[in-house]
N, C-alpha and C positions, 0 to 999 in steps of 0.2 A: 487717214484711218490706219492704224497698228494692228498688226497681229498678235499675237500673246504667242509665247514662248512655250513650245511643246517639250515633251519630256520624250526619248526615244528607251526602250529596254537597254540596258547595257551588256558586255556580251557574259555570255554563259560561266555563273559560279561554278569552279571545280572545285570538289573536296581537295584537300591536303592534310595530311598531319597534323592534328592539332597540335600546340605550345608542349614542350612537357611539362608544364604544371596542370594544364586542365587536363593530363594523361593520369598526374598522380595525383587530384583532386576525385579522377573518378574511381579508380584503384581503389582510395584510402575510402569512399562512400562504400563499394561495393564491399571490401572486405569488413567493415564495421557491420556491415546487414548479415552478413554471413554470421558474424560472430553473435549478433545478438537474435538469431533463429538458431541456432545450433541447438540449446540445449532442447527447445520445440521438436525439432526436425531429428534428433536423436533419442530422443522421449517418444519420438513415435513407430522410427523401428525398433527399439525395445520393445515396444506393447505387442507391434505388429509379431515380432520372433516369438516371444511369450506366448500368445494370442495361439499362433502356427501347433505350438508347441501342446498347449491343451485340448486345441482342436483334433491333434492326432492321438493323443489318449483317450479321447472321448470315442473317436473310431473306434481304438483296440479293444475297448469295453464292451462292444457293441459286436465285437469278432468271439462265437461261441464256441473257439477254438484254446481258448485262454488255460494254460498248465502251470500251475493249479488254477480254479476257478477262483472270480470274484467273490463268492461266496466264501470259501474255506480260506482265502488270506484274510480276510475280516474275520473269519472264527478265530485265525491264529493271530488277528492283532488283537483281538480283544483276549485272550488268554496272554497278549503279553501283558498289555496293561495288568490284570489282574494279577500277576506274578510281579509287578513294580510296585516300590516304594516311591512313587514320584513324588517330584518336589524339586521349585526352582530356589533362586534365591539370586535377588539383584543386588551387591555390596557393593559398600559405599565407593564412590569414584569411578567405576566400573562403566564401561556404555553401555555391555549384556547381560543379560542373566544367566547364572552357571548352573546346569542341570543338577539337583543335590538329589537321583533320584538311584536307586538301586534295584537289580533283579533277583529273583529267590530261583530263576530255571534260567541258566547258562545255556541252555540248547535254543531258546528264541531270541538269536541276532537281530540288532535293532537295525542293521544295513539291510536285513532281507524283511523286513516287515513292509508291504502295502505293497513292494517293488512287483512288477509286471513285467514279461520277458521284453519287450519292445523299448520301454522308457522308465527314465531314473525320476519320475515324479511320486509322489505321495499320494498329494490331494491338488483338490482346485479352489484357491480362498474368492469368496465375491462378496466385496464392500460395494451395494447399489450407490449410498450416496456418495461419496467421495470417486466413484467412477475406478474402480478396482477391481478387477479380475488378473488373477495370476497365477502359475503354478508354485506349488509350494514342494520343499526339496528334502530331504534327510541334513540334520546337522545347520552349525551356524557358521561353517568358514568362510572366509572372504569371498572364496569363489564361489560357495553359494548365494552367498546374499547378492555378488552382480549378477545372477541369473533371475533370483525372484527372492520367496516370502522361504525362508527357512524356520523345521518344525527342531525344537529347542530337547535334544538328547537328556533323558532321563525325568522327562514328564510325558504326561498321556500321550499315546499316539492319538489323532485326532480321528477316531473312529465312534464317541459317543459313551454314554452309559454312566451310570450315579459315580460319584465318589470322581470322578476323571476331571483333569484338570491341565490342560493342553496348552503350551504356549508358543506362540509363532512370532518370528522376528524379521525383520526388512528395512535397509538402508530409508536415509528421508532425506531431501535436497544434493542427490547425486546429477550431477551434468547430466549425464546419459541416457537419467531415466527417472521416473516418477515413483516408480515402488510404493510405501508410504506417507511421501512429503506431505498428504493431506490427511493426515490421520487425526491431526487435530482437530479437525471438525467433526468431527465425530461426535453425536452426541447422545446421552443415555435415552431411550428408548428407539433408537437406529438401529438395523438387522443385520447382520451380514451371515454368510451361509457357506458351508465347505460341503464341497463333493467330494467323495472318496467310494472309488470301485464303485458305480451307478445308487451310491447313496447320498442323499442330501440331508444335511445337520442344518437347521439355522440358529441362530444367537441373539437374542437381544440385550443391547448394551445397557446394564444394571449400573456399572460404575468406570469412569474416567478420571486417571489421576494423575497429574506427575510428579514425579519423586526426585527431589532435588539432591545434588551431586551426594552432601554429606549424610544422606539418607538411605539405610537400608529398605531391603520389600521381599518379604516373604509369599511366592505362589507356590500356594499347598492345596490337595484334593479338598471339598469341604460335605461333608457325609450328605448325602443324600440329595448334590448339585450336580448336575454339568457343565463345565464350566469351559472357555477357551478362552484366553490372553492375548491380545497384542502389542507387539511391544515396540519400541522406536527410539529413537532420540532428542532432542528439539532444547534449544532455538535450532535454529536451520545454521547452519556453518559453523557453529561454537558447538551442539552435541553437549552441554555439559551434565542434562538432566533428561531423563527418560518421561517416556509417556506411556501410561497401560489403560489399555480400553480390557473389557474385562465382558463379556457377554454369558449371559446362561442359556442353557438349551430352550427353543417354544419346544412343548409337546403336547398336541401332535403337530405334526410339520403343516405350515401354512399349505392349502393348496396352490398357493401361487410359486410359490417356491416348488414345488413337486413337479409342476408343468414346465419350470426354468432349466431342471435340471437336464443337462446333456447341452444346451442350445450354444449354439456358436456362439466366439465371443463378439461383442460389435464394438469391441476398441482392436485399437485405433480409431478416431470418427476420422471426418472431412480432414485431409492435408493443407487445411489452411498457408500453413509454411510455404507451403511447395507452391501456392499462388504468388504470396508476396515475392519467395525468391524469384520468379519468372518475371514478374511487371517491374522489378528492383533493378533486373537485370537488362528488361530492355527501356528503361528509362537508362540507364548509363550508357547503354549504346547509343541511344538518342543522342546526349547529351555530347559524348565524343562526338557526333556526325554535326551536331551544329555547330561544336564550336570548330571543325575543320573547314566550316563553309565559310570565304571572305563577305565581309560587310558588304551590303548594296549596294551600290552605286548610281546615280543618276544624270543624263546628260543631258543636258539644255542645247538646242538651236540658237544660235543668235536669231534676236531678233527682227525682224523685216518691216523695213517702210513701203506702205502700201501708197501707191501713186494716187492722188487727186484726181 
């Protein structure tokens, strides 16, 4: 009779260093995951600073300590408008549109209109579908547009009322941040709504156009409208043709919008990113620890004749 040949453990795997090439196998993975959440993960502290950013004006509104009052700078914006010749005009080749608007009283500076002692915001724009909330800034310079929605110098201030006709602009497929990029979905009877000094305007979108490079576009007041503009660029990376959502006042303001108004923003949602980066990250640790581990091994007894 025979025994059969047992297998005994072998002795204890120590980690070591993996090769360097499964060093720069996991490297070259993790930094490719990095790079392709960035613009996620940076799109979202944008919103979140944005977000920060409205939230504290919303406060100072709310503070009845305010010099001048929310009231009396709306009286004075609305007197500026009425003192403006407003009037855009998008020419040809152009990515923005150039304010064509003029004032008849020199004493209502367009820097000091809606401004509050605390913060350089205007108003607060909210696109519900496209998932947009942002503050909106004085002016269209560069620096403005990386912070948020910029209000277009020499057309209505975005405070309301017939004949007004307001246009606001925002970057679209920036790395760092979302601004507009979805403005294309935007479609005529969509709402979206500006708060300005605890007032809420909303808009419903009448017309959606875009105007291709060799194409000019006239935004002028149109008598007895109210009217607001947005405006953008698209294709995404080429920029060579603009896009205008174009919305008229509801009147009266939806109740639902009147109950929104003030409420914190809820962008940023869930940090999805921030999960992938953490499970991305410890699968490549993983994956370094196995491959430092040597292969198994296995040891055989010889075998044994069992005596008759």
């Amino acid at each position: 009779m025979t025994v059969n040949a047992t297998s005994t453990p072998g002795p204890a795997r120590r980690w070591r260093r993996p090769h360097w090439l499964a060093f720069a196998a996991a490297l070259l993975a993790w930094i490719g995951m990095l790079v392709v959440l960035y613009p996620e993960a940076s799109s979202w502290f944008s919103q979140y600073n944005q977000s920060a950013l409205i939230e504290s004006y919303d406060e100072q509104l709310e503070d009845d300590g305010l010099d001048p009052t929310a009231a009396e700078l709306l009286a004075e914006a609305r007197s500026y408008n009425e003192a403006l010749n407003a009037g855009a005009l998008l020419e040809e080749n152009e990515r923005l549109p150039t304010g064509d608007g003029s004032s008849s009283d020199g004493s209502l500076e367009y820097e000091r209109m809606l401004r509050t002692p605390r913060s350089d915001l205007m108003a607060r724009l909210r696109i519900p579908d496209i998932d947009v909330d942002l503050p909106v800034y004085h002016g269209t310079s560069d620096d403005t547009l990386d912070r948020g929605v910029g209000h277009l110098e020499g057309t209505s201030l975005p405070v309301g009322g017939e004949g007004t006709h307001s246009v606001l602009t925002a970057h679209r497929g920036l790395a760092h941040a979302t601004m507009f990029t979805n403005l294309d979905r935007v479609e005529t009877g969509d709402v979206f709504s500006i708060e300005v000094l605890g007032e809420v305007l909303s808009y419903r979108v009448v017309r959606t156009v875009v105007v291709e490079p060799d194409e000019s576009e006239a935004l002028r007041p149109v008598v007895g409208q109210d009217l607001v503009t947005l405006v953008t660029c698209t294709p995404l990376g080429i920029n060579t043709q603009r896009i205008l959502v174009t919305g008229e006042r509801i009147l009266p303001t939806p109740e639902s919008e009147i109950d929104a108004m003030g409420a914190k923003p809820d962008l940023p949602r869930f940090s999805w990113w921030a999960v992938i980066a953490v499970c991305g990250t410890l699968l490549v640790i993983g994956y370094l620890y196995i491959a430092g581990l040597p292969p198994r091994r296995r040891q055989e007894k010889p075998a044994e004749q069992a005596r008759p």
